[in-house]
One Martini backbone bead per residue (centre of mass of N, CA, C, O) as a GRO file, in nm:
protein
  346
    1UNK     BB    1  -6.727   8.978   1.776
    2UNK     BB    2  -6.807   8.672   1.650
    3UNK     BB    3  -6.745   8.339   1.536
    4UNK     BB    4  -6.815   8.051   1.317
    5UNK     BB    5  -6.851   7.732   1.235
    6UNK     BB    6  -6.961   7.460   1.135
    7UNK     BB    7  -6.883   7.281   1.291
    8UNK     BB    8  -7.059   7.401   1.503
    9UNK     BB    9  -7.302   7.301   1.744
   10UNK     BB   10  -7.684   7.358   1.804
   11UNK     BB   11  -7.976   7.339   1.964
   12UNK     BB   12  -8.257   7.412   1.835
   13UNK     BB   13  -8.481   7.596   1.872
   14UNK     BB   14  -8.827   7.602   2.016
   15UNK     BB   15  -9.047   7.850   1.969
   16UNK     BB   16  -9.075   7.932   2.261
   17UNK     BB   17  -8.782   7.999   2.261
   18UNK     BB   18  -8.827   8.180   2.066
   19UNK     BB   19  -9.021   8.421   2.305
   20UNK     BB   20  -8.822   8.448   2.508
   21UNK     BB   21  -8.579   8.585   2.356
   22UNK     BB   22  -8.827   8.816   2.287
   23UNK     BB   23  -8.745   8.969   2.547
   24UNK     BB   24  -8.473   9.003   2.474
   25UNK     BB   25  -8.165   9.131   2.414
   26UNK     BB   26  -8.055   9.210   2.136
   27UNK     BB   27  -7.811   9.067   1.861
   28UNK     BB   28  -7.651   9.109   1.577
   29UNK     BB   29  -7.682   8.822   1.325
   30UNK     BB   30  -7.487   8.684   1.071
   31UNK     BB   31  -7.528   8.448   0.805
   32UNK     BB   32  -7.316   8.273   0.600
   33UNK     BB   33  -7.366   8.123   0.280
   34UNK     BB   34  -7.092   7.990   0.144
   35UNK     BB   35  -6.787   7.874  -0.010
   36UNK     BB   36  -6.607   8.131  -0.046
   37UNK     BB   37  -6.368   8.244   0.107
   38UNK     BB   38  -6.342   8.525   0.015
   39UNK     BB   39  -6.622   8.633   0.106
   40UNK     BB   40  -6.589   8.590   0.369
   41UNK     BB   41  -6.355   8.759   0.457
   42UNK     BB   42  -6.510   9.013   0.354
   43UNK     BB   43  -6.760   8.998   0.536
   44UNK     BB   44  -6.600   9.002   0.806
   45UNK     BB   45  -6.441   9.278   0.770
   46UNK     BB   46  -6.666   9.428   0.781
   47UNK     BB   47  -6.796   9.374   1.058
   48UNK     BB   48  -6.527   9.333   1.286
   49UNK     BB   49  -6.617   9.667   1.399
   50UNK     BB   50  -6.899   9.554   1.463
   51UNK     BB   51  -6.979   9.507   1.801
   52UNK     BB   52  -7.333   9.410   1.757
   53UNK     BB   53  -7.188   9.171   1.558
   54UNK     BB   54  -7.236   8.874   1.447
   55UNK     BB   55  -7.068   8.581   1.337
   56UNK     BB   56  -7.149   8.326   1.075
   57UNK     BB   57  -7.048   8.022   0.870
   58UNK     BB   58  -7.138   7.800   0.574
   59UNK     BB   59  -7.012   7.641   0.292
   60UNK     BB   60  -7.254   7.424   0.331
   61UNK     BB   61  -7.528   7.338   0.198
   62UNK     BB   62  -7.617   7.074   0.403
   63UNK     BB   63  -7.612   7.274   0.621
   64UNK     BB   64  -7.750   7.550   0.615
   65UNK     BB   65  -8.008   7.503   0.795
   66UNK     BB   66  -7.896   7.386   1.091
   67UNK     BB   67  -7.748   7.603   1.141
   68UNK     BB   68  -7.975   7.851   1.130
   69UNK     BB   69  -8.130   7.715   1.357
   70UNK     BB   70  -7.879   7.706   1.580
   71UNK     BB   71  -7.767   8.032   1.535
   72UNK     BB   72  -8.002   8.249   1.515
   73UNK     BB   73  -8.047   8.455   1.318
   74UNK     BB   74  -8.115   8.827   1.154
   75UNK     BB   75  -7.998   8.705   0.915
   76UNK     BB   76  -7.904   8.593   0.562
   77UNK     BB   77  -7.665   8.515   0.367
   78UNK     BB   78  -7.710   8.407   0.010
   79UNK     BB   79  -7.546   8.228  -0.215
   80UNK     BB   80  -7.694   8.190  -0.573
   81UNK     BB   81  -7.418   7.969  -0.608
   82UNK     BB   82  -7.399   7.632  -0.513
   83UNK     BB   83  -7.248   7.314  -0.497
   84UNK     BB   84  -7.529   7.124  -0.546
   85UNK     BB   85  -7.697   7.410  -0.562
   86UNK     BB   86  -7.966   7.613  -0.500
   87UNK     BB   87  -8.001   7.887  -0.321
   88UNK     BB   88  -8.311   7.911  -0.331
   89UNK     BB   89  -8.382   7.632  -0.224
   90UNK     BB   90  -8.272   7.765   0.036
   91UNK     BB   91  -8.470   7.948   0.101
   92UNK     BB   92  -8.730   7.795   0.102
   93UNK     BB   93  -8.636   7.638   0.334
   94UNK     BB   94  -8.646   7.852   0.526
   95UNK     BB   95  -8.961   7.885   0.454
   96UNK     BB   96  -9.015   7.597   0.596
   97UNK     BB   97  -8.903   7.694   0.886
   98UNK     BB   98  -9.003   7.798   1.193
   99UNK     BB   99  -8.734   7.951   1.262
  100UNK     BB  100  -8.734   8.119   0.947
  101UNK     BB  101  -8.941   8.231   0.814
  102UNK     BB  102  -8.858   8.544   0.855
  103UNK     BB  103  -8.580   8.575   0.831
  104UNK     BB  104  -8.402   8.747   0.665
  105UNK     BB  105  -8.278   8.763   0.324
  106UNK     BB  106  -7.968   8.802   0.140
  107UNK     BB  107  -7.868   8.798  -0.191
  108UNK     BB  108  -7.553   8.687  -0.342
  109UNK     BB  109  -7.451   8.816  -0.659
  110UNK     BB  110  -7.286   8.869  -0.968
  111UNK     BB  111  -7.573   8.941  -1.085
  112UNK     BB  112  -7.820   9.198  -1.225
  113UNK     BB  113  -8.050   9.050  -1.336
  114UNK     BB  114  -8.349   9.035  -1.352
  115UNK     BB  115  -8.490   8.776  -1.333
  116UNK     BB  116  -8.295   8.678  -1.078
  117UNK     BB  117  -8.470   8.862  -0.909
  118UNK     BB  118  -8.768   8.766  -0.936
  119UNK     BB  119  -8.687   8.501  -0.802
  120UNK     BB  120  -8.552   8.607  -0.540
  121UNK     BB  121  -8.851   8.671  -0.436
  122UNK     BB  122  -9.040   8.432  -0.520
  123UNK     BB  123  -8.882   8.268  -0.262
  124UNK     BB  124  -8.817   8.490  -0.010
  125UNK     BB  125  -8.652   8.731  -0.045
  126UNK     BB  126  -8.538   9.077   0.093
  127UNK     BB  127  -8.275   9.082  -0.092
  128UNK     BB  128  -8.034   9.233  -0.316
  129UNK     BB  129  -7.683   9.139  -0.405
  130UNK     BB  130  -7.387   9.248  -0.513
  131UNK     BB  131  -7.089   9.133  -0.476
  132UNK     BB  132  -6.986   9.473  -0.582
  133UNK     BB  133  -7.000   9.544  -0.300
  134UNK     BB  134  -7.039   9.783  -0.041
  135UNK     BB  135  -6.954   9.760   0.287
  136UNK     BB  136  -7.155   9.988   0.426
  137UNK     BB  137  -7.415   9.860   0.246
  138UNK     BB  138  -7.421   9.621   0.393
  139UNK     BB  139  -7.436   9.684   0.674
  140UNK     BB  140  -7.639   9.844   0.672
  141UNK     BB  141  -7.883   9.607   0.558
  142UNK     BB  142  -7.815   9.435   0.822
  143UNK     BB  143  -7.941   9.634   1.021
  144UNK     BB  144  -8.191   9.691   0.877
  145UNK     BB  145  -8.306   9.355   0.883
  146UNK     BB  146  -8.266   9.294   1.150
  147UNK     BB  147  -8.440   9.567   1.299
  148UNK     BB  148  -8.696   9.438   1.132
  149UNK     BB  149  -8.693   9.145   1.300
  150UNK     BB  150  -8.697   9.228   1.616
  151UNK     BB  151  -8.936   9.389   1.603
  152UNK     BB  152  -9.125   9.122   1.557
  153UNK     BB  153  -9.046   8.939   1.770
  154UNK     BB  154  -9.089   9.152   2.011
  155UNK     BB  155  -9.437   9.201   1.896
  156UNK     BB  156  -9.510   8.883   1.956
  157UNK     BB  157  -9.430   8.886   2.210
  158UNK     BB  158  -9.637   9.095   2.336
  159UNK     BB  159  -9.869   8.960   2.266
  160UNK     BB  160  -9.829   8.701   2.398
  161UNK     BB  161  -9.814   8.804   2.690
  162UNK     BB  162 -10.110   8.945   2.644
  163UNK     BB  163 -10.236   8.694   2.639
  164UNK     BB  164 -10.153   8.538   2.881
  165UNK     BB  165 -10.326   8.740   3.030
  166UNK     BB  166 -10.571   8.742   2.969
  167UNK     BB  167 -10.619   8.457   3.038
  168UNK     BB  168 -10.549   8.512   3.361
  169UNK     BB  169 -10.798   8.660   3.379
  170UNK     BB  170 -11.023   8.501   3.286
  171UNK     BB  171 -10.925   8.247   3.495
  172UNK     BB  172 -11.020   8.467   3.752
  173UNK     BB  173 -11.295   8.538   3.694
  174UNK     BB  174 -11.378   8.236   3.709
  175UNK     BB  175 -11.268   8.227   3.996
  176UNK     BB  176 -11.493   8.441   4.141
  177UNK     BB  177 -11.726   8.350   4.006
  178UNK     BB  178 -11.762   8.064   4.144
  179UNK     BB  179 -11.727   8.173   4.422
  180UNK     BB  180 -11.961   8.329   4.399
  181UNK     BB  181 -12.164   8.072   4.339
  182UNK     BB  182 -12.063   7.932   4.617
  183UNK     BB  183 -12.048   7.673   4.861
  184UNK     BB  184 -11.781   7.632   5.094
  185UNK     BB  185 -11.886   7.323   5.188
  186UNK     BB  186 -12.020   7.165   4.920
  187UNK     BB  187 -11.979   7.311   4.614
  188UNK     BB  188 -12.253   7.459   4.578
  189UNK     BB  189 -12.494   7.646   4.511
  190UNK     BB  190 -12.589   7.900   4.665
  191UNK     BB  191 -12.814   8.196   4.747
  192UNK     BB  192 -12.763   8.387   4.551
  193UNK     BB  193 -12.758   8.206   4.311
  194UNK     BB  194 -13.075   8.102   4.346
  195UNK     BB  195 -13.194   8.388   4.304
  196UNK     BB  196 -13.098   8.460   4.045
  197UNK     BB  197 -13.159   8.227   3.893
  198UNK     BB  198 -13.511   8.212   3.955
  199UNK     BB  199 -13.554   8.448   3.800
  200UNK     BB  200 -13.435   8.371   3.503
  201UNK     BB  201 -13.655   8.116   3.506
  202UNK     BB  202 -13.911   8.282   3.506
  203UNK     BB  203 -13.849   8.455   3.249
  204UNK     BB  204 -13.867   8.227   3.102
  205UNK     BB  205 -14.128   8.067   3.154
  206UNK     BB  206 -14.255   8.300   3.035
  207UNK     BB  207 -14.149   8.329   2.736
  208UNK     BB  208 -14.207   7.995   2.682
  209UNK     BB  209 -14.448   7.846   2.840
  210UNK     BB  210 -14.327   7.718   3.109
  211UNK     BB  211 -14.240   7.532   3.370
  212UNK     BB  212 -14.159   7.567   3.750
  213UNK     BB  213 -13.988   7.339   3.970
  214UNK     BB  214 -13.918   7.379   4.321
  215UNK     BB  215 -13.728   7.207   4.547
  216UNK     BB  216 -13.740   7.147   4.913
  217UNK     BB  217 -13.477   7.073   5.170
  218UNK     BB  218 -13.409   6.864   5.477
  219UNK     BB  219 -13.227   6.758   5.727
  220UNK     BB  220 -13.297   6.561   5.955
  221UNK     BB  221 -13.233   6.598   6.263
  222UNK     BB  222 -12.966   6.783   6.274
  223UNK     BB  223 -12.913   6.869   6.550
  224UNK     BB  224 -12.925   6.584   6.661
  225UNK     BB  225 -12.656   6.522   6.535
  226UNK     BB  226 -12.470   6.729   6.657
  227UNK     BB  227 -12.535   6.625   6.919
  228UNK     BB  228 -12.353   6.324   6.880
  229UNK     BB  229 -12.110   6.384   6.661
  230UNK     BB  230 -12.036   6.667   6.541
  231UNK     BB  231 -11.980   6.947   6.332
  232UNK     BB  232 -11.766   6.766   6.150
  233UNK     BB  233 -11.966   6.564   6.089
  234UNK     BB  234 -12.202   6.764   5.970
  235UNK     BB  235 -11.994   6.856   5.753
  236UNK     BB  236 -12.041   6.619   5.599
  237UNK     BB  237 -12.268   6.549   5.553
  238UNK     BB  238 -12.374   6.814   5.382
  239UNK     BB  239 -12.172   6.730   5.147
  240UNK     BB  240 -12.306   6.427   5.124
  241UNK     BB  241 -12.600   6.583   5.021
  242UNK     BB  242 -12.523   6.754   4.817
  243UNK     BB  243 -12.456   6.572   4.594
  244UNK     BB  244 -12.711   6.394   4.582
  245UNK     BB  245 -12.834   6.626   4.476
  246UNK     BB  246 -12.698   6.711   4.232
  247UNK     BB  247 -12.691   6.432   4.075
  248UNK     BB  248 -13.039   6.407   4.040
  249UNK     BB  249 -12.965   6.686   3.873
  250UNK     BB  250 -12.883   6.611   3.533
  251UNK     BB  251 -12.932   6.841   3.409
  252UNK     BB  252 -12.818   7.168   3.320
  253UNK     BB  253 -13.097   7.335   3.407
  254UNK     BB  254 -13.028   7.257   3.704
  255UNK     BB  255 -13.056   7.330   4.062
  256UNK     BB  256 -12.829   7.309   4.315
  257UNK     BB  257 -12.870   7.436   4.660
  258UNK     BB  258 -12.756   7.606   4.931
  259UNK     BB  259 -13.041   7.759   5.135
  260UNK     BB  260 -12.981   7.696   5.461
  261UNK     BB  261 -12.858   7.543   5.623
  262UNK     BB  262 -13.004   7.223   5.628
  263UNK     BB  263 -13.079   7.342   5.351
  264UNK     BB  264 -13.217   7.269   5.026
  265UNK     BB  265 -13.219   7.312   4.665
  266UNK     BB  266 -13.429   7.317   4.319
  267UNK     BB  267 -13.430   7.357   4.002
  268UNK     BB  268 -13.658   7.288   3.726
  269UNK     BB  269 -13.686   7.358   3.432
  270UNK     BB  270 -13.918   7.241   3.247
  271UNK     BB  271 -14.096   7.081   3.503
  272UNK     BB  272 -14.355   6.927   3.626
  273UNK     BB  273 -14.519   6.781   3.867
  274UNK     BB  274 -14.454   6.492   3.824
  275UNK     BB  275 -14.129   6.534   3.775
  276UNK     BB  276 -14.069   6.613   3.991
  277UNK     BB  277 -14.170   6.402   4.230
  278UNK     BB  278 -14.001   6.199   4.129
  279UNK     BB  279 -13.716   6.337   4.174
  280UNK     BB  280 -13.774   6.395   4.510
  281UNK     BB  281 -13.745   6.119   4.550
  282UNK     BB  282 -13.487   6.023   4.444
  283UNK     BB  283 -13.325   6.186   4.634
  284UNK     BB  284 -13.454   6.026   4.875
  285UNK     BB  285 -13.310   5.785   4.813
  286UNK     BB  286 -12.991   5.858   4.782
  287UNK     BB  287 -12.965   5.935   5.073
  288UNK     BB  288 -13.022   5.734   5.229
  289UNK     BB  289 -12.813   5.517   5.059
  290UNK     BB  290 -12.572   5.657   5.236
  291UNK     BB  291 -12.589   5.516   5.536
  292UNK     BB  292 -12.607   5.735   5.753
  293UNK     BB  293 -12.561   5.761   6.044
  294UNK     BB  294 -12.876   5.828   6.319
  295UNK     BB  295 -12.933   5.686   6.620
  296UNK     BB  296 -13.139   6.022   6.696
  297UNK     BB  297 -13.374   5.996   6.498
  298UNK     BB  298 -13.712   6.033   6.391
  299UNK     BB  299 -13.706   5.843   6.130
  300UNK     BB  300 -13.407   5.676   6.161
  301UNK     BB  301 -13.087   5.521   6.165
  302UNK     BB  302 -13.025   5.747   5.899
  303UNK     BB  303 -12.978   5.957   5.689
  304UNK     BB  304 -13.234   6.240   5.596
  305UNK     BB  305 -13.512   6.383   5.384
  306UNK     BB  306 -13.732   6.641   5.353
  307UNK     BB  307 -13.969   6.718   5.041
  308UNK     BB  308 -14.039   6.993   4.868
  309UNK     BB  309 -14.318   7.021   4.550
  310UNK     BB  310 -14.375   7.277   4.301
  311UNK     BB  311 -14.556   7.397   4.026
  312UNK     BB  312 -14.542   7.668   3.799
  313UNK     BB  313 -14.712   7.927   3.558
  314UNK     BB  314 -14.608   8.201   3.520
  315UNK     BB  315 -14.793   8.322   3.312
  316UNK     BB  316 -15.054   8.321   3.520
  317UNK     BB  317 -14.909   8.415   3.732
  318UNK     BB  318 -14.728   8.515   3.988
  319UNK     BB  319 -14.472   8.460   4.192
  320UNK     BB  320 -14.192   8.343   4.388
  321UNK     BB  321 -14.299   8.356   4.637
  322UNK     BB  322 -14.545   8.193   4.588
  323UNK     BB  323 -14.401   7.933   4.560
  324UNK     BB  324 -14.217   7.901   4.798
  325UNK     BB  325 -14.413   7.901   4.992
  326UNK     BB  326 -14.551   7.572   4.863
  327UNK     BB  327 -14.366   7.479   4.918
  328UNK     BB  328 -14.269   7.472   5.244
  329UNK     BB  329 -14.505   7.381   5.298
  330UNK     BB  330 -14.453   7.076   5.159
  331UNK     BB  331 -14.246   7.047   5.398
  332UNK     BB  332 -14.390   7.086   5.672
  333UNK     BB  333 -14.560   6.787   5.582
  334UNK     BB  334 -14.352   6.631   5.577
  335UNK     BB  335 -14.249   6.632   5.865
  336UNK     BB  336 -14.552   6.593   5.977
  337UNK     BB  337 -14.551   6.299   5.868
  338UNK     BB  338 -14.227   6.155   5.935
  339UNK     BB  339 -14.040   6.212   5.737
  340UNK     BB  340 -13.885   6.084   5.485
  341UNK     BB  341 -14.015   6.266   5.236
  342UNK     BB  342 -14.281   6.365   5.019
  343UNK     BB  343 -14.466   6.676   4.933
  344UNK     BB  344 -14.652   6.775   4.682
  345UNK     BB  345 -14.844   6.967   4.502
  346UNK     BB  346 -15.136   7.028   4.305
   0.00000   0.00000   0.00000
């Protein structure tokens, strides 16, 4: 048993820290709130053989609350009247503290009294004892209230865990899926998720009844770029390729995808012919003004892409890989016009 008085200050806990708290073994607590000596001191002897229980006492009504705050008892036993305050009112303070809302209260009274008892239930006590109570049935009742108190906030701490796993589980699922729907180089989507989102986007467009737009993008003579500058310099390249494709397609349902080795693909749902071939003009130009040098291109001075550009109305029939073949034509097409340039699909 350890004992303290009013003189003695800590700092308050706070909410986290007693989260921290019930995840440890606890020991029960009583903090009792009296002005009377006698009474103190008869508290005191009840417990003093209990090995399991600390003591701590408050005099003062003026400090009762910072008290409870800072030594976090198991209960408090509160004197129902002392001077210059109401009890209750003391009471009500503990039920408006974060940190004591729950802390279980037993008020100790002179009187028997049914009214004054069901005011102090209605102030937020958890139980009431007159003060010519047997020692035995107050530790009782300290235990009592203690270890229902103990438990909820071990309970609150496991839910707490448990949450806070979840969280962590939900935040690796998503950092899963994310890698697994990326391209390990550029950081946009890969190809197995362009194969996925263009399934799940033609089968919208069947049932939407909108167009469903296409481009497929090469990096103009990357071969001869890395035999020039080297594969470090062309995977940098390919990340600023890829972004610059990226960044073209503002729409949220828009996706742009690294196609494989230096092709590049979007898919642009609800988009027609007009607006595709707009978009890939403009990313064919996004592209250019990155002014990477490429001294040995057959195109330009700098690094240039290739675009072909074609668009279906699922609804019509046909199916994704005729798409794609007409796209890939019109990518053949601008290579073989000179590179550097769209192509797009009647």
């Amino acid at each position: 048993m350890s004992t303290s008085g009013p003189e003695h200050s800590h700092q308050p806990a706070t909410p986290s820290q007693r989260s921290d708290i019930a995840a440890q073994e606890y020991r029960f607590s009583v903090l009792l709130i009296d002005d009377q000596l006698v009474v103190q001191e008869k508290v005191r002897r009840a417990v003093r053989s209990e090995t399991d229980i600390d003591f701590h006492f408050c005099s003062k009504a003026a400090d009762a609350l910072a008290k409870a705050e800072a030594c976090q008892p198991t209960v408090i036993l509160q004197d129902l009247v002392m001077p210059d305050t109401d009890g209750l009112d003391l009471v009500r303070q503990y039920r408006s503290s974060a940190l004591l809302a729950n802390v279980p209260v037993i008020v100790l009274s002179s009187t028997d009294e049914p009214l004054i008892k069901k005011d102090a239930f209605l102030a937020g006590a958890n139980d009431y004892v007159v003060k010519s109570y047997d020692t035995i049935e107050l530790v009782a009742r300290i235990r009592y209230h203690s270890r229902s108190y103990i438990n909820l906030l071990q309970r609150d701490a496991a839910y707490a865990a448990l949450h806070e796993s979840q969280k962590q589980l939900e935040a690796s699922n998503a950092e899963l899926k994310r890698l697994t729907h990326t391209d390990g180089l550029t950081g946009i989507a890969n190809r197995r998720y362009f194969d996925d989102y263009m399934k799940q986007e033609w089968l919208r467009a069947q049932r939407d009844k909108t167009p469903l737009s296409l481009l497929l993008m090469d990096v103009d003579c990357f071969k001869l770029y890395n035999d020039t500058y080297g594969h470090v310099a062309g995977d940098d390249v390919l990340r600023r390729v890829g972004a610059a494709i990226a960044a073209g397609g503002a729409r949220p349902a828009d996706l742009a995808a690294r196609y494989g080795g230096e092709e590049f693909a979007v898919i642009l749902p609800a988009t027609d012919a007009a607006g595709a071939k707009e978009l890939a003009e403009k990313i064919c130009r996004a592209v250019a003004g990155l002014g990477i040098a490429h001294t040995t291109s057959k195109a330009a001075y700098h690094v240039t892409i290739s675009v072909g550009a074609a668009t279906a109305y699922p609804v019509q029939g046909g199916d994704i890989v005729g798409l794609i073949k007409r796209v890939d034509d019109c990518l053949y097409s601008a290579k073989q016009s000179g590179r550097n340039r769209v192509s797009a699909a009647e």
